[in-house]
C-alpha positions in Angstrom: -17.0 -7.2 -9.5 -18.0 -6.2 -6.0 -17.8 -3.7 -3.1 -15.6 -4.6 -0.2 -17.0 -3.2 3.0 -14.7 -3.2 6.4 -16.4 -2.4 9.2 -14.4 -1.9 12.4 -12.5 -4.5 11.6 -9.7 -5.6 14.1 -7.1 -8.3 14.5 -5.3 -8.8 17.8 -3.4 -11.6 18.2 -2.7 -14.3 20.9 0.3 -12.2 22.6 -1.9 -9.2 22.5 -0.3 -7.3 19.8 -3.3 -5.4 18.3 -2.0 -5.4 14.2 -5.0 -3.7 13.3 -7.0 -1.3 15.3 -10.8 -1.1 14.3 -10.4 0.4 10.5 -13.6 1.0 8.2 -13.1 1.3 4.4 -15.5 0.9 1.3 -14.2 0.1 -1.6 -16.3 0.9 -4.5 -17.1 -1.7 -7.3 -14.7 -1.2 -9.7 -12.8 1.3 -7.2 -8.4 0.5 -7.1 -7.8 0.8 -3.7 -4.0 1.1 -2.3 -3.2 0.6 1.6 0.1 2.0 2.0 2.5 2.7 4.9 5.4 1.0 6.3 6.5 -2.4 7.8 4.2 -3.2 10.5 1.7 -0.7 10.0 -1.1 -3.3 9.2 -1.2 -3.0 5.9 -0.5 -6.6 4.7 -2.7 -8.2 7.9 -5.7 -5.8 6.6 -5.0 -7.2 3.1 -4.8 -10.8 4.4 -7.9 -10.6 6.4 -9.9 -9.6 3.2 -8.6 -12.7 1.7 -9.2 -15.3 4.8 -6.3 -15.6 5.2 -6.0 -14.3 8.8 -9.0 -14.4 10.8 -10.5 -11.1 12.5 -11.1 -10.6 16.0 -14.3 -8.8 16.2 -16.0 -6.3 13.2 -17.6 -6.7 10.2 -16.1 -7.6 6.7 -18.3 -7.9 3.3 -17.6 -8.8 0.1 -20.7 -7.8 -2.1 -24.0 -8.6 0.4 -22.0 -11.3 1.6 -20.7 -11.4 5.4 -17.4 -13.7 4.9 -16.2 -12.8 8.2 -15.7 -16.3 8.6 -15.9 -17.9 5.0 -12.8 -19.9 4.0 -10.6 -17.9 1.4 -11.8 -20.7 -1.5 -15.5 -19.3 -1.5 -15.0 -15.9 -1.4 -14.8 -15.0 -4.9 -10.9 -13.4 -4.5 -8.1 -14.2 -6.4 -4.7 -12.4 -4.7 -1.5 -11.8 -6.4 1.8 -12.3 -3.6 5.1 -10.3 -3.8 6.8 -13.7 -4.6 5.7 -14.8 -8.1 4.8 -18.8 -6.6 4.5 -20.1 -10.7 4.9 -23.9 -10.5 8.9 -24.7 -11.9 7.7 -27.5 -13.9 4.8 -25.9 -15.9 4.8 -24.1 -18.6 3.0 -20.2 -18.2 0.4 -22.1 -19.6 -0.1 -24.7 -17.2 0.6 -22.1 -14.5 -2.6 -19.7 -15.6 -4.8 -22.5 -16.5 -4.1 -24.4 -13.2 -6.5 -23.1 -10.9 -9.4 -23.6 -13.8 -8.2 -27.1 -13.9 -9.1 -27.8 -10.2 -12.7 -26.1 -10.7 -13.3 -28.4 -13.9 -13.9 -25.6 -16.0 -14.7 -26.7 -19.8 -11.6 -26.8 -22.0 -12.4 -24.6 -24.3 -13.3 -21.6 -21.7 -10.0 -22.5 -20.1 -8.2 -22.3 -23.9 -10.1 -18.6 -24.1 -9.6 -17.3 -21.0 -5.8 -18.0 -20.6 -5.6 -16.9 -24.2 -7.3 -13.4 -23.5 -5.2 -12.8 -20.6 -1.8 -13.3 -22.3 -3.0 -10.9 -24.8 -4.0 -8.6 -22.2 -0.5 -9.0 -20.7 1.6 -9.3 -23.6 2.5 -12.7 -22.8 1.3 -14.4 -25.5 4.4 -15.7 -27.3 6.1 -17.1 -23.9 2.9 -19.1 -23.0 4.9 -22.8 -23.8 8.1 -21.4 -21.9 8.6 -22.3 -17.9 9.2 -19.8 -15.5 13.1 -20.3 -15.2 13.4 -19.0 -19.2 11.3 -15.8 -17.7 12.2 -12.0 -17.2 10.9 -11.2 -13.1 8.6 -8.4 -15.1 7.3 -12.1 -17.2 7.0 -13.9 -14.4 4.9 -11.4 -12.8 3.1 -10.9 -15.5 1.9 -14.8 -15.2 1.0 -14.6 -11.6 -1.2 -11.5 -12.8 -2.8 -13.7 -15.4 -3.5 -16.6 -13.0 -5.1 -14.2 -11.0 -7.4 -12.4 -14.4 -8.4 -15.8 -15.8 -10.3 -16.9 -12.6 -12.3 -14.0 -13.0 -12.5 -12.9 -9.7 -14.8 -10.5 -7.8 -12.2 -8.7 -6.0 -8.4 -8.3 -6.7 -6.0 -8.5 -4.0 -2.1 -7.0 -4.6 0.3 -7.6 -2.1 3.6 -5.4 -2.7 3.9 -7.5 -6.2 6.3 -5.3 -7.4 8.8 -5.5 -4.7 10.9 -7.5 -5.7 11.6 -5.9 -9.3 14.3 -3.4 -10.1 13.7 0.6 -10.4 13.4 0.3 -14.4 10.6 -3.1 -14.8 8.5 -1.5 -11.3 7.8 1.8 -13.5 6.7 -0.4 -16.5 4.8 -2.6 -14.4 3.3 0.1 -12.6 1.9 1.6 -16.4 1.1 -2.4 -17.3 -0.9 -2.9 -14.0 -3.0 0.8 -14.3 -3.6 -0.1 -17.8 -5.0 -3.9 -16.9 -7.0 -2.3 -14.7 -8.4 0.3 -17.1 -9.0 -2.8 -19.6 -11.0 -4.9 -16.4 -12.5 -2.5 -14.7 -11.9 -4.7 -11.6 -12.2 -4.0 -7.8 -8.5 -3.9 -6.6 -6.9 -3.8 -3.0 -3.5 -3.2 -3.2 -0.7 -3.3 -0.5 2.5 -1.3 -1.1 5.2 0.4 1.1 6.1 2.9 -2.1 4.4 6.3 -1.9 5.1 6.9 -5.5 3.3 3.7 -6.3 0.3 4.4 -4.3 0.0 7.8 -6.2 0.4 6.7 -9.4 -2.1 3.5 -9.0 -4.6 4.5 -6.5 -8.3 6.0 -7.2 -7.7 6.5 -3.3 -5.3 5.8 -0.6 -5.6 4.5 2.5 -2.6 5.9 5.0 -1.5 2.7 7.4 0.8 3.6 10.7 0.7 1.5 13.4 -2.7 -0.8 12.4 -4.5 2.6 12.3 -6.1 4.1 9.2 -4.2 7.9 9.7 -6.3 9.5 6.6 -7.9 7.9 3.3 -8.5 10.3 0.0 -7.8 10.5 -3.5 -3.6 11.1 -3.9 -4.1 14.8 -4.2 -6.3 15.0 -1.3 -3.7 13.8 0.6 -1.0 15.8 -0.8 -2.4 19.1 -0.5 -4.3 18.5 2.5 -2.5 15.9 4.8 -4.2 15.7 8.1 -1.0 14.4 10.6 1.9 14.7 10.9 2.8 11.2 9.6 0.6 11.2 6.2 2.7 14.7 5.5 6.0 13.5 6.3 5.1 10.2 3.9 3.3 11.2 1.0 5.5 13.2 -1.3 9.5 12.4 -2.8 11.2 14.5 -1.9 9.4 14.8 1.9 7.8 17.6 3.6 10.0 20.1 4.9 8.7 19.9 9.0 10.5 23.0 10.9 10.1 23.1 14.7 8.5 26.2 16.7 6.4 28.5 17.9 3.4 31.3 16.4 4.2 34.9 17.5 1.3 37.7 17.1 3.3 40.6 18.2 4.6 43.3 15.2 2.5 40.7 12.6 1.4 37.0 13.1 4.4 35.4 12.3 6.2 31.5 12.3 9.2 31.7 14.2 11.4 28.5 14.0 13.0 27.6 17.5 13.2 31.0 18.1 15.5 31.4 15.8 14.3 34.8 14.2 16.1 34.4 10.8 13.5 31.9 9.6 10.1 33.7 10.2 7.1 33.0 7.9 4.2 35.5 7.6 0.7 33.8 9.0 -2.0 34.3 6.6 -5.4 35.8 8.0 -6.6 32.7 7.9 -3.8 30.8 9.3 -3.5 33.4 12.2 -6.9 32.7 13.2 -6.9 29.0 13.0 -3.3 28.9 15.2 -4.7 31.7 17.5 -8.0 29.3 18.0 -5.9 26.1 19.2 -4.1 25.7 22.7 -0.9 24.8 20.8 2.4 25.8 22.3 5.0 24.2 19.8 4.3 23.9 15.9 5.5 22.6 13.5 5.4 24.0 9.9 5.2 21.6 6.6 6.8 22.6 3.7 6.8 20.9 0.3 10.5 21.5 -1.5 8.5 23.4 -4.4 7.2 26.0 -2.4 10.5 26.8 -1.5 12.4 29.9 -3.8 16.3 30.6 -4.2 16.2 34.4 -4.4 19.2 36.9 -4.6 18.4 38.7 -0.9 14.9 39.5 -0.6 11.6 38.8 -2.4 8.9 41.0 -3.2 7.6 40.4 0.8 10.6 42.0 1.9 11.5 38.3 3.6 14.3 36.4 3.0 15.8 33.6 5.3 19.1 32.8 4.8 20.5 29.3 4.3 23.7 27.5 3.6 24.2 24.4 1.2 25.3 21.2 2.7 24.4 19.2 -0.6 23.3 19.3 -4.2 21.6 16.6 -5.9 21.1 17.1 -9.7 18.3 15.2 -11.3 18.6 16.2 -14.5 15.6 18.5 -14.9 15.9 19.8 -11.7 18.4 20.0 -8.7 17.2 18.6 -5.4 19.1 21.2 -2.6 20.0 20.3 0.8 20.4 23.2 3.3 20.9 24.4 6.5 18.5 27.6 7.7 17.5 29.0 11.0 18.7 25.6 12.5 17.2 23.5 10.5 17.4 20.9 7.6 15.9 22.1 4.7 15.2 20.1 1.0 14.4 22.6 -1.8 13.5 21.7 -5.6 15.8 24.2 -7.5 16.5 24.8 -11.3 18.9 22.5 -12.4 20.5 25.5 -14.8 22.3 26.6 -11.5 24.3 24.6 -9.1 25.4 26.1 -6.2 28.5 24.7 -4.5 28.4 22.9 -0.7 28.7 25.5 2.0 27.5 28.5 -0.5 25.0 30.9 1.4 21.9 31.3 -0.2 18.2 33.2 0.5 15.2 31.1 0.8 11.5 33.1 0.1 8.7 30.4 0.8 5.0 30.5 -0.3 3.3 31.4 3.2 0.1 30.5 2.3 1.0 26.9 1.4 2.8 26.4 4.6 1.0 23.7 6.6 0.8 23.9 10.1 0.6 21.1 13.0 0.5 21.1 16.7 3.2 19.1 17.8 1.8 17.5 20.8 -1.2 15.8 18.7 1.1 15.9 15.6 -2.7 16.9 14.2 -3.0 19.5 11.3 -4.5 23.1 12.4 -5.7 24.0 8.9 -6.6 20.5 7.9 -8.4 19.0 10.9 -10.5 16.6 9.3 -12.3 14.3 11.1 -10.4 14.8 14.2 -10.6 10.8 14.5 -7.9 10.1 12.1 -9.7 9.3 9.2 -11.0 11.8 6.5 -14.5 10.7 4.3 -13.6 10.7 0.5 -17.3 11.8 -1.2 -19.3 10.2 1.0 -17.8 6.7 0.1 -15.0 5.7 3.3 -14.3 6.5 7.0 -11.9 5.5 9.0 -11.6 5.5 12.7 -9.1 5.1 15.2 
């Protein structure tokens, strides 16, 4: 395996749409990377750059000790796995996995073992004489994942390959791909536009919007300490609560939403003196749904901000709860033992001191700065700069 180094790596194209704007990543050898973000935030182009298959426009990009900034994709030692499955229709799984040792004259016999090894790996083994039209989508992905393990690659490239599977086979494949990996120990850049994918796969994640690298940490890093406004908003299901308005400091430091003085939020010390320190006129306070409370009228604070229910969503184990408070749409994660009824009036108490605050004309965390340049450095292993 190998480390893959970006180094202000940039790709503008002809018309002068910049796709990616200068990111630097390491990935570790033996590190499971995920770039994640939406459509057209650069996430694919980075992937496809790292394979040769786009060119870059100025920066550095290193697989190993090797510059390939400029090496055809054939030579640089990466095997890449697409969202569509692209298995030959008239081989056999077989033929489909061995194909690419075919073309490098690999000995028989290694190519017997290797294609071998990886069915077992994938649980493949008894569909190996079957052609891709008698496959499941999970199968057939499960043979483009094989062609990729029996070239025995030095870097593994993922492009959304789950995308195109239902609900049900993307949670097993997600649990068969993190267990492949556990088994290889491979280097792995991964693309995906799921969240919940990126956290469940990732050793870290890198945050895409807009070609720019917005934060890169491990999945927890990012959930508990996200440094915009756009890496709060996406990582987490349900999203972050984000409430509009303004600090006050007079009678207590408080969070006042729009004005509104029914849905007020007690500063911490510390979050007073990080707000009072910033120039920011307009906040805006994050709010995960679990740090939200249904109480009867007030809790032990003596705060208590009333809501009213437009929606209940019941999950089973929980309910999710969509309300209406101080002006404001408001998701809260609620036990599922009690359902309260559309357009019942509830009391919210919410956990100040997990209450994330942004300025809203930077859309830049006040708690949570980082690096002020939009990327974060994960133990002393990746940067990122805008």
């Amino acid at each position: 395996m190998a480390q893959v180094t970006l180094e202000g790596v940039r790709k503008v194209y002809e018309n002068g749409f910049v796709a990616v704007h200068g990111v630097d990543l390491v990935v570790q050898d033996g590190e499971f990377v995920v770039l994640v973000g939406p459509s057209g935030s650069g996430k694919s182009t980075t992937l496809r750059i790292i394979a040769g298959l786009e060119s870059l426009t100025s920066g550095r990009l290193s697989i190993g000790d090797r510059v390939v900034n400029d090496m055809p994709p054939n030579e640089r030692d990466i095997a890449m796995v697409f969202q569509s499955y692209a298995l030959y229709p008239h081989m056999t799984v077989y033929e489909n996995m061995a194909f690419a040792l075919h073309l490098r004259r690999t000995p028989r016999g290694e190519i017997d073992t290797r294609v071998r090894e990886a069915a077992r790996i994938l649980g493949i083994t008894a569909v190996l004489d079957r052609r891709p039209r008698q496959l499941s989508g999970g199968q057939r992905q499960r043979v483009a994942i094989g062609r990729a393990i029996v070239r025995q690659p030095r870097v593994f490239l993922f492009d959304e390959p789950l995308s195109n599977l239902d609900a049900k086979l993307r949670v097993q494949m997600r649990r068969e791909i993190a267990r492949i990996r556990r088994e290889l120990s491979a280097t792995v850049v991964y693309v995906t536009h799921d969240q919940v994918e990126a956290m469940t796969l990732g050793d870290r994640i890198v945050v895409m919007n807009e070609g720019r690298a917005e934060q890169i940490g491990s999945p927890l890093e990012l959930y508990d300490h996200p440094q915009t406004l756009f890496v709060a908003t996406f990582i987490g299901s349900p999203a972050m609560n984000i409430v509009d308005g303004i600090a006050r400091f007079d009678a207590g430091a408080r969070f006042v939403a729009n004005d509104d003085a029914t849905f007020a939020i007690p500063l911490t010390a510390k979050q007073a003196e990080r707000v009072g320190e910033t120039a920011a006129e307009r906040l805006a306070a994050g709010i995960r749904p679990e740090d939200i409370r249904i109480v009867t009228d007030r809790d032990a604070s003596g705060i208590a901000i009333p809501a009213i229910v437009d929606a209940a969503e019941p999950l089973g184990n929980e309910v999710l709860l969509y309300l209406r408070a101080g002006g404001q749409d408001v998701t809260v994660r609620a036990d599922a033992r009690r359902l309260p009824r559309p357009g019942e009036r509830l009391h919210l108490a919410i956990d100040a001191a997990r209450v994330h605050y942004f300025d809203r004309s930077t859309g830049r965390s006040i708690l949570d700065p980082g690096s002020g340049g939009g990327g974060v450095e994960t133990h002393g292993r990746a940067t990122s700069k805008i």
